[in-house]
BABA-780789 format. One record per residue (C-alpha): residue number from 1; residue in one letter; x, y, z. Coordinates in nm, 4 decimals. Example, Ala and Ser with C-alpha at 12.3 -4.5 7.8 and 13.67 -1.06 7.14 Angstrom:
% residues 2
[site 1 'a' [1.2300 -0.4500 0.7800]] [site 2 's' [1.3670 -0.1060 0.7140]] 
This chain:
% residues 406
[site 1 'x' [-0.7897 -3.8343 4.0109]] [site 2 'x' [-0.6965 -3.4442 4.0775]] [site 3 'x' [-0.7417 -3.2597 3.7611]] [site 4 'x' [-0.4726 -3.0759 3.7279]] [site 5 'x' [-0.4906 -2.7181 3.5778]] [site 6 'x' [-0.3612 -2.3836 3.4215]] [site 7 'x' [-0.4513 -2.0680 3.3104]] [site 8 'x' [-0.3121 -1.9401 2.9992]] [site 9 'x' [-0.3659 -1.6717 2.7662]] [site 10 'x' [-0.3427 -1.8434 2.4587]] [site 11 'x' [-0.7949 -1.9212 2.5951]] [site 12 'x' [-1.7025 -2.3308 3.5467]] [site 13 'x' [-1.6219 -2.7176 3.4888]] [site 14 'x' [-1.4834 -2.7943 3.1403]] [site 15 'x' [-1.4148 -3.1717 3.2872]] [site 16 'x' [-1.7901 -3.2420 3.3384]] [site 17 'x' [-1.9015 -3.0805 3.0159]] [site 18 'x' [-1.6787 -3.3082 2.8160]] [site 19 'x' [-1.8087 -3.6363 3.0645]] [site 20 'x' [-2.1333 -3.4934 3.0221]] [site 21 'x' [-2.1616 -3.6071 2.6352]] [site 22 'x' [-2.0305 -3.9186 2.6959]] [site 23 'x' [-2.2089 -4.0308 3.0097]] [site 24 'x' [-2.5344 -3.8948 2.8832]] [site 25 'x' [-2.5093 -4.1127 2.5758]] [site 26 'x' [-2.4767 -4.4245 2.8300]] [site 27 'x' [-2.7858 -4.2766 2.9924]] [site 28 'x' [-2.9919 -4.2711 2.7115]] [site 29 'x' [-2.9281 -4.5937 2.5994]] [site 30 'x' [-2.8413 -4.8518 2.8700]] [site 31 'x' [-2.7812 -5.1430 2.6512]] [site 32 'x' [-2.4128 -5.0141 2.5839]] [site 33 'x' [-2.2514 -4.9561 2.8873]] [site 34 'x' [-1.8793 -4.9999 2.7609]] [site 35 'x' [-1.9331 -4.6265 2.6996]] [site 36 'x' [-1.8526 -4.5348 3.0611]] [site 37 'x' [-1.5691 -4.7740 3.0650]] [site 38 'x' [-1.4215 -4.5677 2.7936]] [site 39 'x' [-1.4413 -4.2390 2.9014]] [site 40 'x' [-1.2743 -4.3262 3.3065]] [site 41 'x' [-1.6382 -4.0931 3.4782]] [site 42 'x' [-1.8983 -4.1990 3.7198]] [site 43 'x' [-2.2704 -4.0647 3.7767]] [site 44 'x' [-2.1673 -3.7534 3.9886]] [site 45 'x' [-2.0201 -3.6204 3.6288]] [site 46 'x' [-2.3438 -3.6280 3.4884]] [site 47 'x' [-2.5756 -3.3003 3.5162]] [site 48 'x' [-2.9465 -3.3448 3.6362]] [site 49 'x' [-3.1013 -3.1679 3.3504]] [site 50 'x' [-2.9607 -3.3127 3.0584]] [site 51 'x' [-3.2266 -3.3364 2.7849]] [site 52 'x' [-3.0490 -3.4308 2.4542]] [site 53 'x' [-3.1847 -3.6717 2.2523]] [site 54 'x' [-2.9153 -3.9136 2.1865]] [site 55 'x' [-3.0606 -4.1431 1.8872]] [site 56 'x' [-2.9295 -3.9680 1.6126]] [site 57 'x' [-2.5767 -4.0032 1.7605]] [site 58 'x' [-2.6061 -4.3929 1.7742]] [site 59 'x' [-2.7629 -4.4057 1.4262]] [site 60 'x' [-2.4779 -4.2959 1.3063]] [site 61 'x' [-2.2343 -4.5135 1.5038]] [site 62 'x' [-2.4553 -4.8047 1.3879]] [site 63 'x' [-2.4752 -4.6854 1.0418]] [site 64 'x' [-2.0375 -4.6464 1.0059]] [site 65 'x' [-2.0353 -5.0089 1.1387]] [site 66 'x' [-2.2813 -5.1136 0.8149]] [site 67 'x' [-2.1459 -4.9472 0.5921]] [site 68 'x' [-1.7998 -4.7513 0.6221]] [site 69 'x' [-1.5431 -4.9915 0.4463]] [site 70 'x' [-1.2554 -4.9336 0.7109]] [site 71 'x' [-1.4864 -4.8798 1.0131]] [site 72 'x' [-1.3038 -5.1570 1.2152]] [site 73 'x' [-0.9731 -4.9207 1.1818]] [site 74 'x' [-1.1371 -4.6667 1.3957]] [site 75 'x' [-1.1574 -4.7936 1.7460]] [site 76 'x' [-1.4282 -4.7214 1.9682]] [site 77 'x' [-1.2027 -4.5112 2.1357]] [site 78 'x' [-1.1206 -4.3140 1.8722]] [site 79 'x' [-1.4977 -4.2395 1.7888]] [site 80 'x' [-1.5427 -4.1121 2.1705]] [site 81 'x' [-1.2354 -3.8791 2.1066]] [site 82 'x' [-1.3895 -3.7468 1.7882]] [site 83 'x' [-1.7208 -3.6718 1.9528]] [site 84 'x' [-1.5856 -3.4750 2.2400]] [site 85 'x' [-1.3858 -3.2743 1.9942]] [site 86 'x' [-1.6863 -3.1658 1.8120]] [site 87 'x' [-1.8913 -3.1303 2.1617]] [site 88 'x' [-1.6073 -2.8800 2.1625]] [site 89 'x' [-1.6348 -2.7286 1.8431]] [site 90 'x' [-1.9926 -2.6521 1.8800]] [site 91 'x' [-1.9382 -2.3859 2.0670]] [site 92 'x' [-1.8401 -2.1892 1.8143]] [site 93 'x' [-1.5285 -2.0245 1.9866]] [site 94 'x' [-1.1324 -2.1740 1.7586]] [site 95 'x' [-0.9863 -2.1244 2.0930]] [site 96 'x' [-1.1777 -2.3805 2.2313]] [site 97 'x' [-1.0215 -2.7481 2.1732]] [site 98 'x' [-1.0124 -3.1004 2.3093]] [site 99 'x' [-0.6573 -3.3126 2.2632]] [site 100 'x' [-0.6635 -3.6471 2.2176]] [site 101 'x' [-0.3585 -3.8237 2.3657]] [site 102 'x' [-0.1296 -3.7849 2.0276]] [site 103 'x' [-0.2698 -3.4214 2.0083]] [site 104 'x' [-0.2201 -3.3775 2.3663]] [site 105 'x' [0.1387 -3.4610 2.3962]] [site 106 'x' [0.1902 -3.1944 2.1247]] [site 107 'x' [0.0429 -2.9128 2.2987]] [site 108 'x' [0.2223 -3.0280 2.5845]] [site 109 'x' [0.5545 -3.0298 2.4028]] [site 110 'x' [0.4299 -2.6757 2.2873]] [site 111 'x' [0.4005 -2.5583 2.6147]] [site 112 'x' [0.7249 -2.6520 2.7005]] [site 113 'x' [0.9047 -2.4797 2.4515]] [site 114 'x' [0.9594 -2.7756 2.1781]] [site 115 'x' [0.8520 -2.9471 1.8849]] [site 116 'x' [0.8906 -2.9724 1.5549]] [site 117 'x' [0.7336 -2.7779 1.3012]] [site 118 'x' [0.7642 -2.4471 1.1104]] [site 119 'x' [0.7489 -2.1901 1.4382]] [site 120 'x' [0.4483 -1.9967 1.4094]] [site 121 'x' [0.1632 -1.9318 1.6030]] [site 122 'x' [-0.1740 -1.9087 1.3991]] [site 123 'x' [-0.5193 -1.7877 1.5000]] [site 124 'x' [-0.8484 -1.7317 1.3358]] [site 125 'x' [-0.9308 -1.3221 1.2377]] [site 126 'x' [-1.2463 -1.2454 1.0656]] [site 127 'x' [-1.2782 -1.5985 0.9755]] [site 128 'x' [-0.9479 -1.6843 0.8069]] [site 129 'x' [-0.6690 -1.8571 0.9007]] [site 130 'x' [-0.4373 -1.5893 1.0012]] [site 131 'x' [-0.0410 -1.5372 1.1097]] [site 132 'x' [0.0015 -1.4076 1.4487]] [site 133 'x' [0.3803 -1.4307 1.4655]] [site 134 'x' [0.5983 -1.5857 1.3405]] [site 135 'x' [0.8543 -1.7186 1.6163]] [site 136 'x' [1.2205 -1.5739 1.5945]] [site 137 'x' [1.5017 -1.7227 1.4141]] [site 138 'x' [1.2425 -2.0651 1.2908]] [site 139 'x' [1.1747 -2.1278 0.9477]] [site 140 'x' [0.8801 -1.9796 0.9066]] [site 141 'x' [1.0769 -1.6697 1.0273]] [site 142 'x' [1.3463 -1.7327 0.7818]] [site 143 'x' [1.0885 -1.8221 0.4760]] [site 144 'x' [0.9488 -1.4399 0.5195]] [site 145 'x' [0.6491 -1.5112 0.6800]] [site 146 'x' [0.5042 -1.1893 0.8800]] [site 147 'x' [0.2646 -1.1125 1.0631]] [site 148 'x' [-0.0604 -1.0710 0.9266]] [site 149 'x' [-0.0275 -1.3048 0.6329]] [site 150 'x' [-0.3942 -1.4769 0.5419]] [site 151 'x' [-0.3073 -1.9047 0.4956]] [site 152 'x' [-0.5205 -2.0283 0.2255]] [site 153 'x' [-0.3766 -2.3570 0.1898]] [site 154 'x' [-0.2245 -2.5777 0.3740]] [site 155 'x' [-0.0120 -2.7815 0.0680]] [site 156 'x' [-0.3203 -2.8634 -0.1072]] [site 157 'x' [-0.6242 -2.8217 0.1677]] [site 158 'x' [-0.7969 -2.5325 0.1731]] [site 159 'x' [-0.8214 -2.3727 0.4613]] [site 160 'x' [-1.1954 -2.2434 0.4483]] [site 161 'x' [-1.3461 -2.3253 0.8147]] [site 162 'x' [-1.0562 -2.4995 0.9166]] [site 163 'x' [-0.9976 -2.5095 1.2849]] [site 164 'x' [-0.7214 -2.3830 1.4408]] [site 165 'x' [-0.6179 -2.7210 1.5536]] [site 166 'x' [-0.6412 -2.9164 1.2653]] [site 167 'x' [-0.4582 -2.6241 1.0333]] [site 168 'x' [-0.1614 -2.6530 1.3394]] [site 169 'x' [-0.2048 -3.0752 1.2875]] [site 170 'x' [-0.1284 -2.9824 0.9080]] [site 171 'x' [0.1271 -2.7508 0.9345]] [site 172 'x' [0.3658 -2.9819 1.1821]] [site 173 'x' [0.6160 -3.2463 1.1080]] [site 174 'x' [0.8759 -3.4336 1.1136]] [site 175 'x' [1.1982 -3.2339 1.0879]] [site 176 'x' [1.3416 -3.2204 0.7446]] [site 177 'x' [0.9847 -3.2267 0.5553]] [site 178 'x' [0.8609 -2.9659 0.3575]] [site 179 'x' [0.4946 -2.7981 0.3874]] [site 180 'x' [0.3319 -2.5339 0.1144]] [site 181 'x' [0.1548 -2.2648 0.2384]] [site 182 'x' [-0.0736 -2.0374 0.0047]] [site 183 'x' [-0.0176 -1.6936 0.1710]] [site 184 'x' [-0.2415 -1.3722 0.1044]] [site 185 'x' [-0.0697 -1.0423 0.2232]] [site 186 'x' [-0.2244 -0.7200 0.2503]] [site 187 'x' [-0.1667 -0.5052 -0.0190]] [site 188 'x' [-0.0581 -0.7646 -0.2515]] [site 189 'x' [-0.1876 -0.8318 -0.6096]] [site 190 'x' [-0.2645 -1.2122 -0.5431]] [site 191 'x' [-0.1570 -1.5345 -0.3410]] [site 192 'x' [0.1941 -1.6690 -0.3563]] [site 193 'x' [0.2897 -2.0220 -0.2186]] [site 194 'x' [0.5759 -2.0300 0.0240]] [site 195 'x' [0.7910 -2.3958 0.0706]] [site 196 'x' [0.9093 -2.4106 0.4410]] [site 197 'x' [1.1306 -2.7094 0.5578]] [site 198 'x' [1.0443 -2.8106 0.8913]] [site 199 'x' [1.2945 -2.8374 1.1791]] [site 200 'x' [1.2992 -2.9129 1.5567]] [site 201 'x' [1.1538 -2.5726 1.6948]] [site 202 'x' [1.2866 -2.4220 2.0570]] [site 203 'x' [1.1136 -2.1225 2.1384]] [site 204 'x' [1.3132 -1.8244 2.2931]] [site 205 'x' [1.2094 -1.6563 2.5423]] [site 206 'x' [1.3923 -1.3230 2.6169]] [site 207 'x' [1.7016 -1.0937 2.5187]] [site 208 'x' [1.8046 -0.7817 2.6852]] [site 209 'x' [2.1132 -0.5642 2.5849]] [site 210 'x' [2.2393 -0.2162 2.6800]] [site 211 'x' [2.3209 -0.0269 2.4004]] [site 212 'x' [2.5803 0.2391 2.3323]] [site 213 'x' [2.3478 0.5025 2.3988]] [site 214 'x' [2.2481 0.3825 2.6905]] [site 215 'x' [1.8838 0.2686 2.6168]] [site 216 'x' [1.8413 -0.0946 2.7997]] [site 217 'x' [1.6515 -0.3021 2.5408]] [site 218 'x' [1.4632 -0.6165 2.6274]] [site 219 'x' [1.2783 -0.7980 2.3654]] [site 220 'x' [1.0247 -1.0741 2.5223]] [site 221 'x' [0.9152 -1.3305 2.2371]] [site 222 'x' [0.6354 -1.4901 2.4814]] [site 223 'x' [0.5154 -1.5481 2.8437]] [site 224 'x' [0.6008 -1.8980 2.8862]] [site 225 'x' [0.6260 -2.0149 3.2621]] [site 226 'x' [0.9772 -1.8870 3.2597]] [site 227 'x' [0.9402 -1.5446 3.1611]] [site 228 'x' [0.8526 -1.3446 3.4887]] [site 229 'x' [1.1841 -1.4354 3.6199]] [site 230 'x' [1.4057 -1.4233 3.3126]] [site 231 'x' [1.2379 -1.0408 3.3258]] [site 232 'x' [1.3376 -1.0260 3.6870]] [site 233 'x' [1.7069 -1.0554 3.6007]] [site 234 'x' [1.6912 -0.8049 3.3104]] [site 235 'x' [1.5604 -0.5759 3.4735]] [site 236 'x' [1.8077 -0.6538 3.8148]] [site 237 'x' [2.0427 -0.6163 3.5082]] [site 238 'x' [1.9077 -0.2663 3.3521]] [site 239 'x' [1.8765 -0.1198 3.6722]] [site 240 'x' [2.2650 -0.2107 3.7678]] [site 241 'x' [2.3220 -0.0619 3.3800]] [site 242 'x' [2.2618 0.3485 3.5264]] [site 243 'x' [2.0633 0.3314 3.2168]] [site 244 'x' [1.7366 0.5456 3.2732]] [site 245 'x' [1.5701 0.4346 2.9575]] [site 246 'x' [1.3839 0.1414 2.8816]] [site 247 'x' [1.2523 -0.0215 2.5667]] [site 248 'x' [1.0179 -0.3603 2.6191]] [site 249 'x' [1.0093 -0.4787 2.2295]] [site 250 'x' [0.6399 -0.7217 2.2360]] [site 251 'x' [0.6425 -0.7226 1.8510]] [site 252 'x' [0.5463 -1.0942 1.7679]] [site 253 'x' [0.4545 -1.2137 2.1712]] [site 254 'x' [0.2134 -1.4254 2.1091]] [site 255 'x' [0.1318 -1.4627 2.4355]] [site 256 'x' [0.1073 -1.6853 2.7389]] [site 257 'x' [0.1148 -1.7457 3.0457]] [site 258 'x' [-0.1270 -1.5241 3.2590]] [site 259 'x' [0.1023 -1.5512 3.5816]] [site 260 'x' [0.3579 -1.4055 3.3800]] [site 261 'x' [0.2044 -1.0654 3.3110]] [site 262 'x' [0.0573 -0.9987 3.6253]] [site 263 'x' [0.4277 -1.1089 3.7624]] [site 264 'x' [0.6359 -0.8700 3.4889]] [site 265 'x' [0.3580 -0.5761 3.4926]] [site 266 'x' [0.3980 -0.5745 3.9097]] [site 267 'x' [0.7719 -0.4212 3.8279]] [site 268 'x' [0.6269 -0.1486 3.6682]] [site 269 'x' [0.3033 -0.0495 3.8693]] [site 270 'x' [0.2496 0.0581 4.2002]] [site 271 'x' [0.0908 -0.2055 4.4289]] [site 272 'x' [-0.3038 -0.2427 4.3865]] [site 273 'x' [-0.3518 -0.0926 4.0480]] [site 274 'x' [-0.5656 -0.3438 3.8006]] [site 275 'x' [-0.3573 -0.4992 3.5331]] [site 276 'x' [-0.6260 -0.7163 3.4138]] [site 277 'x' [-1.0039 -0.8166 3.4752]] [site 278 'x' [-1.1385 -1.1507 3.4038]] [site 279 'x' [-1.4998 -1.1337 3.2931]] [site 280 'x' [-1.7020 -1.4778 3.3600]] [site 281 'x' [-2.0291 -1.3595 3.1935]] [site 282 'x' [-2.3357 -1.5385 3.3833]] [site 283 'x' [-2.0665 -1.8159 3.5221]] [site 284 'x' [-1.9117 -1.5824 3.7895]] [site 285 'x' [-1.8439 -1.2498 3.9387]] [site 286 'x' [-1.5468 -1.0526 3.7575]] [site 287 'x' [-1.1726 -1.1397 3.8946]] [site 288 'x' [-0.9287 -0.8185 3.9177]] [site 289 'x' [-0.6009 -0.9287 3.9104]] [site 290 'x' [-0.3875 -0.6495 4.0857]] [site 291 'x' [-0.0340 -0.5454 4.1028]] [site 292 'x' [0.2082 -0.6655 4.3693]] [site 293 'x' [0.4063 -0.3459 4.3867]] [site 294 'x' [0.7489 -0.5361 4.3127]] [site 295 'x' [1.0034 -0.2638 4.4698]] [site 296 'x' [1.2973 -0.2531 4.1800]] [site 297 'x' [1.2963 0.0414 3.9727]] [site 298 'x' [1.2772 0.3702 4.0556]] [site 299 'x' [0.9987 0.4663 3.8530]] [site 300 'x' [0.9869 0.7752 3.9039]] [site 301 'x' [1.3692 0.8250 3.7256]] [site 302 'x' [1.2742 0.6194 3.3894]] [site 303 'x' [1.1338 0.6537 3.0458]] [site 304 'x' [0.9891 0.3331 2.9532]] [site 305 'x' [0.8630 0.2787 2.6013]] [site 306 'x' [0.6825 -0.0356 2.4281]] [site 307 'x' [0.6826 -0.1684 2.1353]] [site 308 'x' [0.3960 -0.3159 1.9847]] [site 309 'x' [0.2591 -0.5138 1.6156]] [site 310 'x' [0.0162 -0.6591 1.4655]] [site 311 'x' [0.1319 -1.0240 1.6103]] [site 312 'x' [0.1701 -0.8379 1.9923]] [site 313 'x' [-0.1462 -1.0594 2.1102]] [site 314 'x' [-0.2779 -1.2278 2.4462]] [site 315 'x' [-0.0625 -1.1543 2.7092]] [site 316 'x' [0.1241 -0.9166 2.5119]] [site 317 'x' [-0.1593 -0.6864 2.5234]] [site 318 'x' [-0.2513 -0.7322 2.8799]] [site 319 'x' [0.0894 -0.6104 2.9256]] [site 320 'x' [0.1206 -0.3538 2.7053]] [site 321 'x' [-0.2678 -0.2654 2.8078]] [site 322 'x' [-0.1750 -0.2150 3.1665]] [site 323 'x' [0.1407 0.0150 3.0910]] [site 324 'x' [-0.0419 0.2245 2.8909]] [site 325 'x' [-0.3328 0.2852 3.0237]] [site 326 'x' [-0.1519 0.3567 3.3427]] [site 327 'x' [0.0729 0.6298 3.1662]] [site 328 'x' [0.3858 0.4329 3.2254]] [site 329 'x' [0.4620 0.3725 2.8972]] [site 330 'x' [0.3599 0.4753 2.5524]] [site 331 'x' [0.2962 0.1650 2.2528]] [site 332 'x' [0.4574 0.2633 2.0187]] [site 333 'x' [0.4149 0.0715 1.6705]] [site 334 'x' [0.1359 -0.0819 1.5137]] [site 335 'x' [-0.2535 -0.2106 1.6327]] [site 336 'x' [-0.1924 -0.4790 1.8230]] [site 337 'x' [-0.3853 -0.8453 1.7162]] [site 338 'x' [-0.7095 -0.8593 1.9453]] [site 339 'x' [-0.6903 -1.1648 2.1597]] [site 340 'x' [-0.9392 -1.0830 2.4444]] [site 341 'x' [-1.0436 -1.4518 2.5998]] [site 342 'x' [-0.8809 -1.6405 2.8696]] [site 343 'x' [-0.8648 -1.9836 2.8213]] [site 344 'x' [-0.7888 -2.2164 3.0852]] [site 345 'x' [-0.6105 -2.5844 2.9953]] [site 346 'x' [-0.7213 -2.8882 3.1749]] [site 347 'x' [-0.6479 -3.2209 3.2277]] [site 348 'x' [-0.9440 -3.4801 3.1560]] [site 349 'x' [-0.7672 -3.7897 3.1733]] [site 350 'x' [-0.3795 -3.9036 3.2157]] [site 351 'x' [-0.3230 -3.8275 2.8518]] [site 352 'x' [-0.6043 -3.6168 2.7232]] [site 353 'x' [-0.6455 -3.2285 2.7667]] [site 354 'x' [-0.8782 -2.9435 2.7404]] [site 355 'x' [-0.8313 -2.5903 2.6335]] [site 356 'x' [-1.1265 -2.4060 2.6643]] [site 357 'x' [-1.2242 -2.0538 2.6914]] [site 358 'x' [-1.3547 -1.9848 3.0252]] [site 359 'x' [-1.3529 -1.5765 3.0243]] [site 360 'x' [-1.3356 -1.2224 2.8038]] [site 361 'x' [-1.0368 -1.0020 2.9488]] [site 362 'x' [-1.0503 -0.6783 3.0154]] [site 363 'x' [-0.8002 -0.3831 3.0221]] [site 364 'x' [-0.7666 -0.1310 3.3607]] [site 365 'x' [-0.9993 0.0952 3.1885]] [site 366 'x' [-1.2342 -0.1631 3.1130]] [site 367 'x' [-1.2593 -0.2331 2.7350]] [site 368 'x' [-1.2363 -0.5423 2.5722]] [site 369 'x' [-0.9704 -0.5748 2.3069]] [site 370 'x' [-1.0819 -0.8548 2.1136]] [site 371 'x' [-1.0750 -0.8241 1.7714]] [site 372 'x' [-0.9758 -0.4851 1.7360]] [site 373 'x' [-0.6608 -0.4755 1.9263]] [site 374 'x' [-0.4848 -0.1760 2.1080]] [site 375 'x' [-0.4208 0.1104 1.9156]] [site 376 'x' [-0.0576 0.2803 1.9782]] [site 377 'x' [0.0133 0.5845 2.1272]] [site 378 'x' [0.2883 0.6557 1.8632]] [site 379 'x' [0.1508 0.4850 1.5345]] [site 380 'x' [0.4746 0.3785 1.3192]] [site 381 'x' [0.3553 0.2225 0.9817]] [site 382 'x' [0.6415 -0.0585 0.8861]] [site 383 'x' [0.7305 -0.1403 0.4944]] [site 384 'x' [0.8473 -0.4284 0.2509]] [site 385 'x' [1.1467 -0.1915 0.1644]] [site 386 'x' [1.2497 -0.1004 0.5665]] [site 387 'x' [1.2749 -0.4557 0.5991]] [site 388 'x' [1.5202 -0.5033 0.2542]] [site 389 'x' [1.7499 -0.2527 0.3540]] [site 390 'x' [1.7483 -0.3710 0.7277]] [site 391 'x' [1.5589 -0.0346 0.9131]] [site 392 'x' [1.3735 -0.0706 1.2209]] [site 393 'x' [1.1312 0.2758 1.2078]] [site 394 'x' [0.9657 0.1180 1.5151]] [site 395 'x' [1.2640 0.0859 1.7393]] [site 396 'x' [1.4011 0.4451 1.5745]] [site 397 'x' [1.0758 0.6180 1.6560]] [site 398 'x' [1.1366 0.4675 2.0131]] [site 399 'x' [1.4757 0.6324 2.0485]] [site 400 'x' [1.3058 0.9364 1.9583]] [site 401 'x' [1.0902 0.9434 2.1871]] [site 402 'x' [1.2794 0.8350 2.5001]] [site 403 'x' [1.5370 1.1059 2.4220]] [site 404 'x' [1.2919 1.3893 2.3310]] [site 405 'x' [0.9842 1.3050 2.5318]] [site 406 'x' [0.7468 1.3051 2.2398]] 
């Protein structure tokens, strides 16, 4: 079977590492050949130069079936799915994880733009389990989650070393259920817990308006496959307007779809500048992905500003990276999350995936965000009382800017 896959920015041969394990387990120990059976590879998976020494893995397998009380609940199957995951997970990198069909169909549904849940993405920073964004108009929105915000606990698990993918198993459910979340905000005193009630979560995608003083706003909430040409028509749309001011709002992107922000950032630069470099390490030389000069606005006859936060991440910066760094357009805001890896997602059998991080991304000018984010051009700090009484300094300072220049 084809594999099928897709790069995303959300994180060479992922599909024989993961066969690797599993083959080179039936290698080692001949006796049990139902392990190819299981895992659907043949021989030409298997690298020439494996070495691992396999007998502690079966040890254990033997030693669950003596003496685990329940260990004819978890199928053989299931075992093989568990030991690719943490075949995964030794690597090291939370972006990095194998779906097992259940876990699989979520992602999928994730991709797609539905599932039920709270509506936040979540990502690991300095070793905690940390807010990116939360997603507009969900309930994690609604239950004053921001950006930023350090999870604890998830109800009563703790979420010290937790992977990204079981925290995201913890924090989804059905609709109508309730999950606890022990938040840590900077600046506060201590934790507080915050009830959310989960609901069926459809993720937007873009809004664009003209306003009265004729700045042309479009807020992107994330690079999803239909993005590029949802921005194609806003922008068909703001240059119809007469506007000649722009605002791209990226606060809370999350990210996406890599297509999608070479695709949007082509409107804006001319054709052949770098957007973004994929860097393969020892696995491959460096891919530039360039601009394709799309031939819509008249550049030269618009002020373009971005807006940027702390949950602008991924794709968001590789965005807001190439505009600035280009002098199209200023970020304007605050330091943006740090996402710098590419991950690629891959299908390993008809109902089992892999995400796995197959690069570092770079900006045009060559740096390497991750971590430390993109620092604005026009630093706007945001408070707990400008949210209260409904003030956007952000957006404001934007106004300012596009009408003054500075």
């Amino acid at each position: 079977m084809k594999k099928r896959t897709k790069a995303l920015f959300i994180a060479g041969s992922a599909v024989i590492i993961a066969g690797v394990f599993v083959l080179g387990i039936y290698m080692g120990y001949a006796h049990r050949p139902y392990i190819t059976r299981i895992a659907g590879i043949s021989n030409k998976d298997v690298p020439s130069d494996i070495t691992a020494d396999f007998e502690p893995f079966w040890k254990v397998w033997n030693l669950i079936d003596e003496n685990y009380p329940d260990a004819s609940s978890v199928t053989a199957q299931d075992r093989v799915y568990g030991a690719i995951k943490g075949l995964v997970a030794s690597v090291g990198d939370p972006y990095s994880v194998y779906f097992p069909p259940v876990d699989s169909k979520e992602f999928q549904d994730t991709i797609n733009g539905s599932f039920e849940g709270i509506g936040m993405e979540v990502g690991i920073k300095d070793k905690i389990l940390t807010v990116i964004a939360p997603l507009k108009n969900t309930p994690a929105e609604k239950s004053g989650i921001k950006s930023g915000d350090k999870v604890l606990k998830i109800n009563d698990t703790s979420t010290n070393d937790m992977s990204i993918d079981a925290a995201v198993n913890l924090i989804r459910g059905p609709k109508g259920t309730v999950v606890r979340l022990t938040i840590f905000r900077e600046g506060a005193d201590k934790p507080e817990e915050i009830s959310v009630t989960r609901d069926t979560i459809d993720i937007p995608t873009l809004d664009s308006t003209l306003r009265p003083d004729g700045v042309y706003v479009i807020t992107l909430y994330n690079f999803s496959a239909s993005s590029a040409s949802l921005m194609t028509d806003a922008l068909h749309s703001f240059a119809k307007s007469g506007s000649h001011s722009l605002i791209i709002d990226l606060r809370g992107n999350p990210g996406g779809y890599l297509d999608s922000a070479v695709n949007i950032a082509s409107y804006f630069l001319p054709e052949g500048d770098t957007i973004v470099t994929e860097d393969f390490g020892t696995n491959g030389s460096p891919r530039v992905y360039r601009s394709k000069g799309y031939d819509l606005l008249d550049l030269k006859h618009i002020k373009v500003a971005v807006l940027v936060d702390k949950g602008s991440a991924s794709a968001s910066e590789i965005l807001g990276g190439a505009l600035q760094q280009h002098d199209v357009a200023p970020l304007i805001g605050e330091t943006t999350y740090g996402k710098g890896s590419v991950q690629k997602i891959m299908e390993i059998t008809g109902d089992t995936t892999l995400k796995l991080t197959i690069a570092k991304w770079l900006t045009p000018n060559g740096t390497w965000i991750s971590k430390k984010g993109l620092d604005p051009d026009i630093p706007v700090t945001v408070t707990d009382q400008d949210a209260a009484n409904h003030v956007d300094p952000v957006l404001n300072r934007a106004l300012d800017y596009l009408k003054s220049g500075k």
